[in-house]
C-alpha positions in Angstrom: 91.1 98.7 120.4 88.8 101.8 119.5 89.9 103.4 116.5 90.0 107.4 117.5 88.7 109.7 114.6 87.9 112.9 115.7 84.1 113.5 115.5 84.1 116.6 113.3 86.4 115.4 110.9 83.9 112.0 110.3 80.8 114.8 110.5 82.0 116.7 108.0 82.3 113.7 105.6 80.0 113.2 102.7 77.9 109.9 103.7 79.0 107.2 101.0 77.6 103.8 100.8 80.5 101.2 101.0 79.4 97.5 100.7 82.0 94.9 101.4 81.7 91.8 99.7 79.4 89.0 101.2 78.2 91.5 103.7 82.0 91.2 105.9 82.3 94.2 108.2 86.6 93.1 108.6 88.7 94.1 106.0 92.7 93.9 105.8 93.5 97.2 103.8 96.6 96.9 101.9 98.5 100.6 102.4 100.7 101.4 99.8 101.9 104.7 101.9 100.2 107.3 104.4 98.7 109.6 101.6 96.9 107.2 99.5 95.5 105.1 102.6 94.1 108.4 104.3 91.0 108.7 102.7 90.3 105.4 102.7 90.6 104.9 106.1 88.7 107.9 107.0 86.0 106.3 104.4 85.7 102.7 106.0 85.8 104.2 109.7 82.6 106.6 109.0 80.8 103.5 108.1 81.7 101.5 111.1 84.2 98.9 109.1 86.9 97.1 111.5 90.0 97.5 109.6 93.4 96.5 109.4 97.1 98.1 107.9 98.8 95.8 106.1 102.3 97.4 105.1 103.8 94.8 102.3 105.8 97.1 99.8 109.5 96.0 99.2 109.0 97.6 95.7 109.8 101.2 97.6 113.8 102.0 97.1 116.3 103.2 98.8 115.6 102.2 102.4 116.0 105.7 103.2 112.9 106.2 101.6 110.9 103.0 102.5 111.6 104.1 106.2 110.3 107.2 106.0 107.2 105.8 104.3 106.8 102.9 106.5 107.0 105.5 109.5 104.5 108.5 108.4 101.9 105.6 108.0 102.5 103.8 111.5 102.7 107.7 112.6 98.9 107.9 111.2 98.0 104.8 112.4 98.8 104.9 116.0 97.4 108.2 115.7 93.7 106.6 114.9 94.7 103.3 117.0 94.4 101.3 114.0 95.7 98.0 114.0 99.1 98.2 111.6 100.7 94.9 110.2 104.4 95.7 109.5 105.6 93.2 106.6 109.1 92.1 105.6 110.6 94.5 103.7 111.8 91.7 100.9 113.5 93.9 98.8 116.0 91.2 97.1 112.5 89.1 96.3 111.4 91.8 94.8 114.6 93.1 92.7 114.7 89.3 91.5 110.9 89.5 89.7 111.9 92.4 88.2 114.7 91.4 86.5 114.8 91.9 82.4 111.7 94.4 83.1 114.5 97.3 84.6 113.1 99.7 81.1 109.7 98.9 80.9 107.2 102.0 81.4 105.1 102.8 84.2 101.4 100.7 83.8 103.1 98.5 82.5 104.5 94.8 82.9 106.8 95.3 86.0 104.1 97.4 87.5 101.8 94.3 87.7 104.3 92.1 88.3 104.4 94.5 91.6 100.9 94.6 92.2 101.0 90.8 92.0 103.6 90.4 94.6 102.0 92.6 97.4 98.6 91.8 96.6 99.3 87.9 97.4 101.0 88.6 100.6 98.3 90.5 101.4 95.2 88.1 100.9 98.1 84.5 102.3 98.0 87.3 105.1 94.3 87.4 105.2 93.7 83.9 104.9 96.1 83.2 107.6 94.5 85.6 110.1 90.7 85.3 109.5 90.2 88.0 107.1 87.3 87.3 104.4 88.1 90.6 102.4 90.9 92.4 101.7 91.8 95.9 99.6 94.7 98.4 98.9 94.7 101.9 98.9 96.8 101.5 95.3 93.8 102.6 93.4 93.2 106.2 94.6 96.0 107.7 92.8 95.0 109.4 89.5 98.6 107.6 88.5 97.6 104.2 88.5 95.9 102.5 86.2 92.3 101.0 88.4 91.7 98.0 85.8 95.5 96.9 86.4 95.2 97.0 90.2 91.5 95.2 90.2 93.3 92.7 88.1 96.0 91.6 90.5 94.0 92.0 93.2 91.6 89.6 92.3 94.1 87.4 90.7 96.1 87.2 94.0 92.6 85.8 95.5 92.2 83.0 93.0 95.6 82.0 93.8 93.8 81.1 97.2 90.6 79.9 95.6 88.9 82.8 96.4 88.8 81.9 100.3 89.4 85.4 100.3 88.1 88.2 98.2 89.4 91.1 96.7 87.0 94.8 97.2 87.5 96.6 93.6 86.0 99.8 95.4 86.4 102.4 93.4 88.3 104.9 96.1 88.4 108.5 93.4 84.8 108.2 93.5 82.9 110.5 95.6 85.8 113.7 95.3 87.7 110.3 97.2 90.5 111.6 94.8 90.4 115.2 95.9 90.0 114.7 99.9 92.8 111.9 99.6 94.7 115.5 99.3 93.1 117.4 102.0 94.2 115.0 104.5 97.4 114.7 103.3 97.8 118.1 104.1 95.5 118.3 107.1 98.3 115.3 108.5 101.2 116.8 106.9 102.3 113.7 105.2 105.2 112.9 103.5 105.1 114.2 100.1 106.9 111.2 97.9 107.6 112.3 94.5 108.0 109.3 93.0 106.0 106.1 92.6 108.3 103.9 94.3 111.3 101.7 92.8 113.8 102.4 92.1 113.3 102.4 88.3 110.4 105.1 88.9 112.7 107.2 90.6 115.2 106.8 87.7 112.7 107.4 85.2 111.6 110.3 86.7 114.7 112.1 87.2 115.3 111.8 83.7 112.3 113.3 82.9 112.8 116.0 85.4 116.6 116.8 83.9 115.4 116.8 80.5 112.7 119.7 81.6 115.2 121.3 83.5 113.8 120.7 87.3 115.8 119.9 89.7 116.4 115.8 90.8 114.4 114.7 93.5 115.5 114.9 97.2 114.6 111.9 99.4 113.4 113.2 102.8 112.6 116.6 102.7 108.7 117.3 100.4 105.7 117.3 103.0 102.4 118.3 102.3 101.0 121.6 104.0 97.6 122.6 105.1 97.5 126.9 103.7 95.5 128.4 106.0 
């Protein structure tokens, strides 16, 4: 299967240097959501890297929302014929590791213990299917914390005595951070508005009452390119 990036959208790239570990050209890229994984995408198929999707996020609530997630990135990926792993949602797995952590703030301890989670289904998936390296697209959001995400991503890959390997690229580099929002727009993504849980949605509808905004509406935010 030939990935299919239009030719003036990869010439119009700046050229980065990406390394994999232990000189692998194969990498399973965890995707978090269409938005985030864009630039990195765009960024590993400019330098000739043979890629995977690998959709693993039962921490996104209600299913109304993980749908529409789940979709705009298989939407994106069929689009570039990528090759897109669709995981088990495991929502109940996830709602049981986060019990007694319901309050804590974002970056914090339930946030890892979510990282955790996806990050070793996503290097036992490796593992199992002959991937050396693996990566998310977590990282590129200016919301996250990088260190955090490293963390449980190379964690996860001790858990399989490093048989597989975790890439801590740093994705904002670059303008990475800036262009992640130009394709958004360019693909009119879905625009989520909130991290992902459940508890993120709470918290941020309490911020957003106490500032006198409007709650969120699941479905309806997409990102537009102004011409």
């Amino acid at each position: 299967m030939k990935i299919t990036i239009p030719q003036e959208i990869l010439d119009n790239r700046p050229e980065i240097e990406l390394e994999v570990p232990n000189g692998e050209n194969r990498v399973l890229l965890h995707s978090c959501c269409a938005p985030c994984s864009g630039e990195v995408i765009e960024a590993m198929v400019k330098q000739g890297i043979d890629l995977t999707i690998f959709f693993y996020n039962p921490n996104i609530h209600p299913k109304k929302e993980y749908d529409i997630r789940k979709n705009e990135n298989i939407r994106y990926a069929e689009k570039l014929n990528i090759p897109f792993v669709d995981a088990d949602y495991d929502v109940q797995n996830w709602f049981e590791k986060a019990k007694g952590m319901e309050r804590d703030p974002e970056r914090g301890r339930r946030c890892s213990m979510c990282f955790d989670m996806r990050f070793v289904a996503s290097a036992v998936y490796a593992k199992e299917n002959g991937f050396k390296v693996f990566t998310s697209s977590l990282g590129i959001s200016r919301w996250k914390d990088m260190n955090q995400i490293n963390q449980s991503g190379l964690k996860a890959a001790q858990l399989l005595n490093n048989e597989v390997t975790y890439w801590t690229y740093n994705w904002r580099k670059e303008g990475g951070g800036a262009r992640m929002y130009d394709i958004a727009k360019r693909e009119e993504f879905y625009k989520q508005e909130y991290c992902g849980c459940i508890y993120s949605l709470r918290d941020t509808n309490e911020w957003r009452e106490k500032n006198g905004r409007e709650k969120i509406t699941i479905g309806e935010q997409f990102y537009e390119e102004k011409i």
